[in-house]
C-alpha positions, 0 to 999 in steps of 0.5 A, a space after each residue: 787793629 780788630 778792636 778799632 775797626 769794631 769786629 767781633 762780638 760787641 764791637 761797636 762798644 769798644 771801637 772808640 778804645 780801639 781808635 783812641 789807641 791807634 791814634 794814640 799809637 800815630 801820634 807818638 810815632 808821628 812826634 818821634 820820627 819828625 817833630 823830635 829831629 825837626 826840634 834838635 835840628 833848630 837847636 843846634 842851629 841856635 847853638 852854631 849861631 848864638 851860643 858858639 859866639 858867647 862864652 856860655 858859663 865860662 866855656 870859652 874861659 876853661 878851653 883856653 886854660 886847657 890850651 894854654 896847659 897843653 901847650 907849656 906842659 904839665 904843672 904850669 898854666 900860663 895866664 
């Protein structure tokens, strides 16, 4: 934090390293801590919504396999 604020001995010369730092060092605290959730929050909304209605390669289609495998018991798939 000296180094932005531009204490010491030549300071004025390393205060724009200093701030650039800091403020580097906010930003990424700033994304990670609100834009990050914010995204993964839509995105699991966009799936709820959209891609839990639609067989998604074939996702549906291997659930109702591993049903229809549990329910008849080992070595017979009931299609």
């Amino acid at each position: 934090m000296p180094i932005a604020l531009g204490y010491g001995a030549d300071g004025s010369s390393r205060r724009p390293l200093g701030l650039v730092v800091v403020g580097g060092l906010v930003m990424s605290q700033f994304i990670t801590l609100y834009i990050t959730p914010v995204i993964y929050l839509y995105l699991e909304q966009f799936q709820e919504k959209v891609l839990d209605r639609t067989s998604f390669f074939g996702l549906a289609a291997q659930t109702e396999v591993c049903r229809r495998r549990h329910e008849t018991g080992p070595g017979f798939v009931a299609v």
